[in-house]
N, C-alpha and C positions, 0 to 999 in steps of 0.2 A: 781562276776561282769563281765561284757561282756566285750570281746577284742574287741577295736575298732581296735586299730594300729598294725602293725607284726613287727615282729623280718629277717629283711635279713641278711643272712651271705655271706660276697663278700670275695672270695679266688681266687687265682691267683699264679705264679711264680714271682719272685723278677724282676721288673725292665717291667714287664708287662702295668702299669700305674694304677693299681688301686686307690691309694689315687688321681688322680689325676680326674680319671672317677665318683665317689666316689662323689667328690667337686664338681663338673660340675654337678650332677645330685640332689645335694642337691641346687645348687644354682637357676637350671633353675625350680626347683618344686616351689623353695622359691618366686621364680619370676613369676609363672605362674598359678599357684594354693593355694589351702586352706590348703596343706595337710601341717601338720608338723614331720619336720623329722629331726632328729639329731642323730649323732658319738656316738657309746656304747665306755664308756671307762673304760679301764681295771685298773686290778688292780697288782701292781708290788712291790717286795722288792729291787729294785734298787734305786740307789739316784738317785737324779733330775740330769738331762743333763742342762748344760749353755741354759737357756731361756723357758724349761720346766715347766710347771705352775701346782701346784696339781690341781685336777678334771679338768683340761682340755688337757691335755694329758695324762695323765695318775693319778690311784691314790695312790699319793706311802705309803706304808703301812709297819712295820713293820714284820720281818719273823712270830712273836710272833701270830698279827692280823690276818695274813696270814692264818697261818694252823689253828687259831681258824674257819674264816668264813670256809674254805676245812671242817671242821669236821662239821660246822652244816651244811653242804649241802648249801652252799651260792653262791656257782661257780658253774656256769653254764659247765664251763671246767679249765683246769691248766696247766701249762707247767714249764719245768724248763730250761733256758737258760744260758750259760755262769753264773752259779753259781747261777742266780737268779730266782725269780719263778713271772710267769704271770700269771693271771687268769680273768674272764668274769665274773663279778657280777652278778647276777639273779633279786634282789627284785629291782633294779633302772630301767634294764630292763621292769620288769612287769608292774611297777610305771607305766613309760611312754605309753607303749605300751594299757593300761588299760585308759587310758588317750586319745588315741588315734593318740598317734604319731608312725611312723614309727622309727624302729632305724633300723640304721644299722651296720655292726660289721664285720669289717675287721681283716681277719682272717687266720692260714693256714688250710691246710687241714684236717688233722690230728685233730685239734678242731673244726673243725665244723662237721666232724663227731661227735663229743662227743655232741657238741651243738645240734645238730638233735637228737641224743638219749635222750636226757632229757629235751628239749625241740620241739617236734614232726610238730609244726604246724611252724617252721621255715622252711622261703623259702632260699635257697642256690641258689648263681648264681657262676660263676667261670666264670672267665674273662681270656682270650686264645689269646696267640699272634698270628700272620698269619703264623708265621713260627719260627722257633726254631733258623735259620738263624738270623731270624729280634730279635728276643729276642738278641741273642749273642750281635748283631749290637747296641742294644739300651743300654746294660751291658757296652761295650768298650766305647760309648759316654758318659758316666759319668763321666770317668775318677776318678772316686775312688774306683777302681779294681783293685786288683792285676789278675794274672794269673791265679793264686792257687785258688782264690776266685771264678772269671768267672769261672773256669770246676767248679768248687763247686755246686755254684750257678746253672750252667745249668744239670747238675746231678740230683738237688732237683727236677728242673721245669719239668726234664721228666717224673720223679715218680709221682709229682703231676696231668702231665696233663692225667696221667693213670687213675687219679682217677674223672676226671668231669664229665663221664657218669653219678655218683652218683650223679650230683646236680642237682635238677631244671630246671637250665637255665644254657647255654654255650655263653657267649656272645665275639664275637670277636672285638679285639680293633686290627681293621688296620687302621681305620680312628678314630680318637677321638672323633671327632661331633659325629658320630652314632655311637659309642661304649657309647656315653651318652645318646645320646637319646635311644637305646635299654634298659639300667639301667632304664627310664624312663617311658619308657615302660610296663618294666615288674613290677614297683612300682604300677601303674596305672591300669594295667589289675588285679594285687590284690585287688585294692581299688572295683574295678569296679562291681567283683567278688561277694567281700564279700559285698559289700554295705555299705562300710565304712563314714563315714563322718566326 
């Protein structure tokens, strides 16, 4: 069956704005075109957080389920965090994409390399703040930082943004209006491409 819709992988450093670019760009497509496009969501053996909804944040699954779907090849990628394990479903993916929606799948680095190795025709964008500076600056206004956390955190962001040359698109968020509309952009120039409808 032909792929109508693609698979983007949007990666970034913590505290960059992507869930936030992510929304903006699913809202203003929602608002201005035909395409459809919706959040890939993973799948986790963590309990629900206070207000977490199964399949719509996440889908929480037993470790049991877990390394069942890993063994038949059902994860697109996985990871193991603070005790517990994350992964990227595949066949939901394909579902929609087959279908012809756009997903997309906020992610880090580290998996969306895997994601690109097993699935090839994904587009990768990584989202880059103006300065490492202004990252720090937007880290300390949240205010749910520690110190330990902040150098943590900006440790991660430098390793990652080592790695954006490998993606597709580098899109800068120093402005958020046009750090969305470039997301929108580059959704659009694939449509435009492939000749998606």
């Amino acid at each position: 069956m032909e792929q109508k819709g693609a698979l983007f992988v949007i990666s970034g450093p913590s505290g960059v704005g992507k869930g936030t670019i992510i929304q903006g760009a699913m809202q203003k497509l929602a608002e201005r075109t035909d395409i459809k496009v919706s959040l890939a969501v993973s799948v986790t053996t963590r309990a629900p957080r206070l207000g977490e909804i199964d399949g719509v944040h996440y889908h929480f699954i037993s470790r049991e389920k877990f390394f069942e779907l890993l063994e038949q090849g059902e994860l697109l990628e996985y990871t193991k965090y603070a005790g517990n394990y994350y992964g990227t479903p595949a066949k939901e993916i394909v579902e929609r994409t087959r279908e012809g929606t756009f997903v997309l799948l906020d992610i880090e680095t580290a998996g969306a390399m895997e994601v690109k190795k097993n699935w090839p025709d994904a587009v990768l964008c990584f989202i880059l703040p103006p300065s490492m500076e202004e990252l720090e600056r937007r880290l300390r206004a949240r205010g749910t930082e520690t110190e330990e956390s902040i150098a943590r955190r900006l440790e991660i962001a430098e390793n990652e943004r080592a790695k954006a040359n490998l993606y597709d698109y580098q899109i800068l968020n120093d402005t958020l209006l046009e750090a969305v509309d470039r997301l929108v952009d580059v959704l659009l120039s694939w449509k435009n491409k492939k000749g998606a409808k």
